[in-house]
C-alpha positions in Angstrom: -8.6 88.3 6.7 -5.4 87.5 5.9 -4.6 91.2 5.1 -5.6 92.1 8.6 -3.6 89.9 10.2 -0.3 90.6 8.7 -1.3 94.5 9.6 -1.7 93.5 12.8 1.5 91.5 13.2 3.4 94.6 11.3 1.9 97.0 14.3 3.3 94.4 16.8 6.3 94.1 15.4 6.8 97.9 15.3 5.7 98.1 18.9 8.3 95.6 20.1 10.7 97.1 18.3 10.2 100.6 19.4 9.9 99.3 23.4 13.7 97.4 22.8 14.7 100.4 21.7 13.1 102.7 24.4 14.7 100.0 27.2 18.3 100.3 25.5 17.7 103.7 25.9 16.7 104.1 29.5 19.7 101.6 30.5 21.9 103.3 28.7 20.5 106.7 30.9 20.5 104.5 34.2 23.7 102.5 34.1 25.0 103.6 37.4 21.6 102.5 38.7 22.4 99.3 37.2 25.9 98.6 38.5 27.0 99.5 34.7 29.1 101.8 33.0 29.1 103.8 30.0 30.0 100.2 28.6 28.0 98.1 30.4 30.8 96.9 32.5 30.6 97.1 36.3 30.7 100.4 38.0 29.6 100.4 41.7 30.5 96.9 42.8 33.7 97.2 41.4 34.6 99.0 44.8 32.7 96.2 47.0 34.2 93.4 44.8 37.8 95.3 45.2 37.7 95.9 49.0 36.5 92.1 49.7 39.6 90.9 47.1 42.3 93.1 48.9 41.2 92.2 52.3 40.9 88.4 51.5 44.3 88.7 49.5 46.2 89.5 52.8 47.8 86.3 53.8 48.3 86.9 57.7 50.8 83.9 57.2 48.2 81.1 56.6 47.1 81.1 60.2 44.6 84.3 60.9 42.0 86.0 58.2 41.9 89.7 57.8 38.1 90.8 57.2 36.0 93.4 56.0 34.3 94.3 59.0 37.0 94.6 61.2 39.4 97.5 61.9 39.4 100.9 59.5 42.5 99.1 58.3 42.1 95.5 57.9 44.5 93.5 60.3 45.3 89.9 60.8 43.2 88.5 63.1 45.5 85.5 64.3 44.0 81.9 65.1 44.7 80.2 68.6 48.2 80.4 69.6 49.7 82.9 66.9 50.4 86.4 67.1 51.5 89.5 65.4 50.8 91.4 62.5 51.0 89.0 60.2 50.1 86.0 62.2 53.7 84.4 61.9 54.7 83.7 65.9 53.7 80.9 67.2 53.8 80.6 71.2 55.2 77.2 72.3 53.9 77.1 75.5 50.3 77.6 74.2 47.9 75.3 75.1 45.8 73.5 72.6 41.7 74.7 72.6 39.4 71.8 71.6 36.6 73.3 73.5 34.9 75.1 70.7 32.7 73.5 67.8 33.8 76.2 65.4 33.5 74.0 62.0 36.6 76.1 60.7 37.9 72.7 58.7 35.8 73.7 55.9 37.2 77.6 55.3 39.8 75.8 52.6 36.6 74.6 50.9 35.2 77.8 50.2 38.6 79.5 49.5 39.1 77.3 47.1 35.6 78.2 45.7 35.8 81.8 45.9 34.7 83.0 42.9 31.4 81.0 43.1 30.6 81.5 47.1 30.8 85.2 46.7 28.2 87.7 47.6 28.1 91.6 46.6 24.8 92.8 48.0 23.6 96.2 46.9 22.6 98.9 49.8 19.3 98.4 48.8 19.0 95.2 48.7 15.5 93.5 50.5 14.8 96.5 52.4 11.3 95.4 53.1 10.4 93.1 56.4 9.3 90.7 53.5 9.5 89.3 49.9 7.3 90.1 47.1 5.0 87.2 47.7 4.4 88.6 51.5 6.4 85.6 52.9 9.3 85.8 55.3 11.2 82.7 53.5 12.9 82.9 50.4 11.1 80.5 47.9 14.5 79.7 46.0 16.5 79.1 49.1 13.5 76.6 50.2 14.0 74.9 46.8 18.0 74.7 47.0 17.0 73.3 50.9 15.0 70.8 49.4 17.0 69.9 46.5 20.1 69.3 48.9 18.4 66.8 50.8 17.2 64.7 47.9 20.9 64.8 46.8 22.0 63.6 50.1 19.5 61.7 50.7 19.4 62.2 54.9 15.8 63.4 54.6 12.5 63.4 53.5 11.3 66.5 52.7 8.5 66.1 49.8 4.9 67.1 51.3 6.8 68.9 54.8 6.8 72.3 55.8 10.1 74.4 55.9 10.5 77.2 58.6 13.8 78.9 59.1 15.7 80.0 61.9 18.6 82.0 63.7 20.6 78.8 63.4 19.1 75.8 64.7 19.1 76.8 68.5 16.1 79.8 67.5 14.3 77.1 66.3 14.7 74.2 69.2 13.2 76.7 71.6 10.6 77.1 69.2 10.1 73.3 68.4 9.8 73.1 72.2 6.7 75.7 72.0 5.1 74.3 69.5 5.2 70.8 70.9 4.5 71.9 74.6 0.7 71.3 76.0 -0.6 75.3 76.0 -3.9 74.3 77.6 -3.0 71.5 80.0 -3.4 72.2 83.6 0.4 71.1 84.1 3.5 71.8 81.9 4.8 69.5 79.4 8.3 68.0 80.6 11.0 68.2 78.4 13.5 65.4 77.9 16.8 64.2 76.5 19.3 60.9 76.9 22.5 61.8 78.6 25.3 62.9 77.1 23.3 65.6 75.4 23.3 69.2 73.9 23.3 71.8 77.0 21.5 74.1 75.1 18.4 71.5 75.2 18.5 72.6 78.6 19.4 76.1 79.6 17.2 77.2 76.9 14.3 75.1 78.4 15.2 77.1 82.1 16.1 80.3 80.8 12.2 80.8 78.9 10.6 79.5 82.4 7.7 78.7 80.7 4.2 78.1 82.2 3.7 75.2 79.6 7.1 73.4 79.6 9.6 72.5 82.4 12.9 70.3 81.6 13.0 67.2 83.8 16.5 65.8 82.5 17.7 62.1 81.2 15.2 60.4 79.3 16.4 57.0 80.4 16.1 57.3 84.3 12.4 59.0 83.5 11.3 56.2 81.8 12.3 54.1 84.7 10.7 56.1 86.9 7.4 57.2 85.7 5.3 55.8 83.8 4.6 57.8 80.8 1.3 57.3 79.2 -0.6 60.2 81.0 2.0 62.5 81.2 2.8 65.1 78.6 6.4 64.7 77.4 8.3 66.4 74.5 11.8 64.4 73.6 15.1 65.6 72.5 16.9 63.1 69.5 20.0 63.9 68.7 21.4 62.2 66.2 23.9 62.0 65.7 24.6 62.6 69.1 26.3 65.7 70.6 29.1 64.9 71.9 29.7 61.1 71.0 28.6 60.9 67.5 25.7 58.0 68.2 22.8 57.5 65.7 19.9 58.2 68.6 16.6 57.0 68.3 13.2 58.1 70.3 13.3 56.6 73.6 9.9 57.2 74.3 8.2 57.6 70.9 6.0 60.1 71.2 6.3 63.5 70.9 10.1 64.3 69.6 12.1 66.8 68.0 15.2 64.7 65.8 18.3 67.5 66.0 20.2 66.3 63.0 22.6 69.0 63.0 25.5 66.6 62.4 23.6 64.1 60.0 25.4 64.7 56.8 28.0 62.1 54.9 31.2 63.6 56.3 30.5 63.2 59.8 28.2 59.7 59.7 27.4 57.0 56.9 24.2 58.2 55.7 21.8 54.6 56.2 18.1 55.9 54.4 16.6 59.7 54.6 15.3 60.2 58.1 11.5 60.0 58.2 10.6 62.2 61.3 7.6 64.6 62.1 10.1 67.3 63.3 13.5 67.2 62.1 16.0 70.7 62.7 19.0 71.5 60.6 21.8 74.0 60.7 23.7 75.6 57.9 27.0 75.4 60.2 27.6 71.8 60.3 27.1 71.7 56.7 28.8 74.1 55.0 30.7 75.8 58.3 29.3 79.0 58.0 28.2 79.1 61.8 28.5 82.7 62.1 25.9 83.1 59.0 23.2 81.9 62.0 20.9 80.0 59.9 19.1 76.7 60.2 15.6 75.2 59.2 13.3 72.7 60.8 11.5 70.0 58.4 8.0 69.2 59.8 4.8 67.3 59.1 2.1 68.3 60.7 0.4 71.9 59.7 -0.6 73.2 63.3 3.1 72.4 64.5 4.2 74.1 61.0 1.4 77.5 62.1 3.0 77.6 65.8 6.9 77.3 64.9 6.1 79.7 62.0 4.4 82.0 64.8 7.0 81.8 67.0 9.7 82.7 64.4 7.6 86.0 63.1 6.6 87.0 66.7 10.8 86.9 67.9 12.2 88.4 65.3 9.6 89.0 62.3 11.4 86.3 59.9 15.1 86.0 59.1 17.3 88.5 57.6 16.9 88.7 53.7 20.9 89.3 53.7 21.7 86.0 55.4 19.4 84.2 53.4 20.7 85.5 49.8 24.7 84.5 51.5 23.1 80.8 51.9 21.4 80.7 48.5 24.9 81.4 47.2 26.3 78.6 49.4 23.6 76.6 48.5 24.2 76.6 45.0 28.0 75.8 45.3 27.1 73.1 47.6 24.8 71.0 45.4 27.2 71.4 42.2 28.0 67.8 40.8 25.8 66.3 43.1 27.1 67.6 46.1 29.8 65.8 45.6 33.0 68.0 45.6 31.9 69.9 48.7 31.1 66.0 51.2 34.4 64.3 49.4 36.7 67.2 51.0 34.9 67.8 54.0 34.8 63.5 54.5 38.6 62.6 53.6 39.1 65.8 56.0 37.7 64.1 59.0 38.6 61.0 58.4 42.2 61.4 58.0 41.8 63.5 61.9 40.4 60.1 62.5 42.8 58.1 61.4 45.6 60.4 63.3 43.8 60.7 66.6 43.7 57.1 67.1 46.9 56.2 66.1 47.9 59.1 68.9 45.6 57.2 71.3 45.8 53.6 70.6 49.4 54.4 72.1 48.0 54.5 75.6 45.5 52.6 78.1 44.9 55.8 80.3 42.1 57.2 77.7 39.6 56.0 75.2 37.7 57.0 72.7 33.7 56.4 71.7 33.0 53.3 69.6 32.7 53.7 66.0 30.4 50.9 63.8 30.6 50.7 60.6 27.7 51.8 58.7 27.0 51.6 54.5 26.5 54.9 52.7 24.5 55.3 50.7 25.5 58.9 49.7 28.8 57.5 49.0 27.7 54.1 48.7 30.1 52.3 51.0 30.7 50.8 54.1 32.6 53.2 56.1 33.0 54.0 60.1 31.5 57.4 61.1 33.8 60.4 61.4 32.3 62.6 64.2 33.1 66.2 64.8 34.1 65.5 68.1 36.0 63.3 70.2 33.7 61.7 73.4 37.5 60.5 75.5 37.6 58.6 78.9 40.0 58.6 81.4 40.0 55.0 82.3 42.1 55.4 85.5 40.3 55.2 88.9 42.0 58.1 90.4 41.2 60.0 87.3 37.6 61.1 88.2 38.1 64.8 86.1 39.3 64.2 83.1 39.0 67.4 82.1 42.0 68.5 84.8 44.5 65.5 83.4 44.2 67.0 80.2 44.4 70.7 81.1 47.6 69.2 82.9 48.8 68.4 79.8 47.7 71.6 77.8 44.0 70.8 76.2 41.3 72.5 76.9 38.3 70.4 76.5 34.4 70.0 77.1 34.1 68.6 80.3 31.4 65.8 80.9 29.3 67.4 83.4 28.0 70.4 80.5 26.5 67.2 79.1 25.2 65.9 81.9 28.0 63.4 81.8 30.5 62.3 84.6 33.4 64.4 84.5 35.5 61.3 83.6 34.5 62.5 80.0 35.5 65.0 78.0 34.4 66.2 74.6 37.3 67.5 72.2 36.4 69.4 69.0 38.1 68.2 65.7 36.1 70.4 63.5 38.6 73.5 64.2 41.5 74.8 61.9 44.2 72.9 60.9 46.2 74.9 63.0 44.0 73.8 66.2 44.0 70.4 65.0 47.7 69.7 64.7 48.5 71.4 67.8 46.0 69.2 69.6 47.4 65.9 68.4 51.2 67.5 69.6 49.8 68.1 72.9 48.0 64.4 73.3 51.4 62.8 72.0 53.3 64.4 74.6 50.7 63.5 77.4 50.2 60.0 75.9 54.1 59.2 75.7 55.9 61.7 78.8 55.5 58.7 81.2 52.3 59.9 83.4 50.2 57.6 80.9 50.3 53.8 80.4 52.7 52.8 77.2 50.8 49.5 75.6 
């Protein structure tokens, strides 16, 4: 016995050996298959990983990006305001754009973490519609998803569903679907509290669905019908779009949470929100809005089945590309805890808080949205929230579009109406480049101290 087993472990071992050396062989065959050469260093990335380094070495004077898909020759493509090849003139007279939500505030972030954030993607990468285990969702990103939100601790996300989606609006319309009444003789009606998200809206009207109408302000609905017969799906935002508010359900029933904006550097994080639908976007977290990708968290499975439906029947899943860039991000993004990547993107809006309300507190013709104090527990403090945008009032009577006064003074802004607001409101984005930022707080100095405004 004992003969016949150190045979067999000699034919084993001469097996193993003779496969190793049958592999080295075939690598060393197939290198440029491999992305090797002759040495097994790098062969056909080096030319990806090349163009991407000369194009992102191009300065365009600290205030445009150059980028791989743009020209045949890459050129400066300037921020707001600057021009030329290399993005050095400034225009004076330029007024400053705080209409967008582009969450550019974080690009330093990721230059500074280039090395780690990078993606070279072969051009046969994921050509299939799926992945090997006939899903449409990449197991490891689900697990980086997950493990982010146990790290922030803004969710609960152990025994939920994931779906993801083009960004979070894909998967709004299709929370909206899922929650909507598809047998009931009447359509469900689809709510949210004023100010909110315009999208919640004109997606609602554009689909004209048989099953779901939008019937506007939750508030004034409750007052005026009385809900316990009637089919109704809510919009929560929280925190709010535009003013930064932590919302709860006004109705408590049916409700989808949209907690685009509930990470530590834009609101205290209080406890992991506990909700049977709760939609995230990569864009708020990161800023990578252009990357279109977002994810819903649900309980229930036959919500789960018909947003997971609704998904495959769109667009059969989400690009495999986009979801090996956020696996990358991911992965940066929960390093030491997550906390390199909420500690730069926090002190970064909170010193744009600090500065905008010095600018305003020099003037009784606007205010800004209250901010309370709220502890942490992320960052385990008490600390006031620091919301991507600014929700400002023109507190003068004669003052009724607040979006004109401050186009009068060179900002463009949200005006209150998109949000169902009175027009005496107006959104501002601080979530923008530097660039944006500081040329915003120039032009609300000069309106704030040139005489047409109050001096305290």
């Amino acid at each position: 016995m004992g003969n016949d087993r150190k045979k067999t472990y000699g034919i084993c071992l001469l097996v193993s050996i003779v496969m190793n050396i049958l592999f080295v062989i075939y690598i060393y065959n197939n290198n440029n298959k491999f992305g090797l050469d002759a040495n097994g260093g790098l062969s056909w990335s080096l030319k990806a990983g090349g163009e991407a380094e000369a194009v992102a070495a191009i300065s365009c004077s600290g205030h445009g990006r150059a980028y791989l898909d743009g020209s045949p020759e890459p050129v400066c493509e300037c921020y707001d305001c600057y021009a030329g090849f290399d993005c050095s003139e400034f225009s004076s007279g330029c007024p400053a754009d705080a209409d967008s939500g582009d969450p550019i505030f974080l690009e330093p972030f990721w230059m500074q973490n280039a090395e780690d954030s990078a993606v070279v993607i072969s051009g046969w990468h994921r050509m299939s519609y799926r992945y090997a285990d006939y899903t449409m969702m990449s197991t490891e990103l689900e697990k980086y998803i997950r493990k982010m939100h146990s790290i922030v601790g803004n969710a609960i996300t152990q025994g939920r569903y994931l779906v993801f989606g083009i960004g979070s609006s894909q998967l709004l319309s299709a929370a909206v679907y899922a929650l909507s009444s598809q047998n009931s003789s009447s359509p469900s009606n689809v709510l949210a509290s004023i100010p909110f998200y315009p999208m919640y809206k004109t997606q609602t009207m554009l689909f004209n669905s048989e099953t779901f109408k939008f019937e506007g302000d939750t508030n004034s609905w409750n007052l005026n019908n009385s809900t316990n017969n009637m089919d109704v799906v809510e919009f929560v935002t929280s925190p709010n779009n535009p003013d930064g508010e932590l919302k709860t359900s006004v109705l408590g029933g049916k409700a989808i949470y949209d907690h685009a904006y509930f990470w530590p550097h834009f609101t205290p994080i209080p406890g992991p929100s506990d909700h049977d639908l709760m939609i995230f976007t990569l864009s708020k977290l990161t800023g990578h809005a252009g990357t279109r990708f977002g994810w819903a968290v649900i309980k229930d499975k036959d919500v789960y089945d018909k947003i997971l439906n609704y998904i495959s029947v769109a667009d059969l899943g989400i690009s495999k590309d986009t979801q090996l860039r956020v696996l990358k991000l991911l992965k940066v993004a929960v390093e030491d805890d997550g906390k390199p990547l909420f500690k730069f993107a926090y002190k970064t809006m909170r010193d744009r808080w600090d500065r905008l309300t010095t600018v305003f507190s020099k003037s009784t013709r606007f205010s800004l949205q209250q901010r309370h104090p709220l502890h942490c527990n992320f960052f385990n403090e008490t600390r006031l929230p620091s919301p991507a945008y600014a929700w400002v009032k023109c507190e003068r009577e004669e003052d009724e579009d607040c979006s004109a006064v401050l186009e009068a003074g060179k900002i463009k802004g949200r005006t209150g109406s998109t949000f169902s607001a009175k027009d005496r409101y107006v959104r501002l984005s601080l979530i923008k480049s530097q660039d944006d930022f500081e040329l915003l707080l120039q032009r609300l100095s000069e309106l704030t101290e040139n005489g047409s405004a109050e001096i305290m």
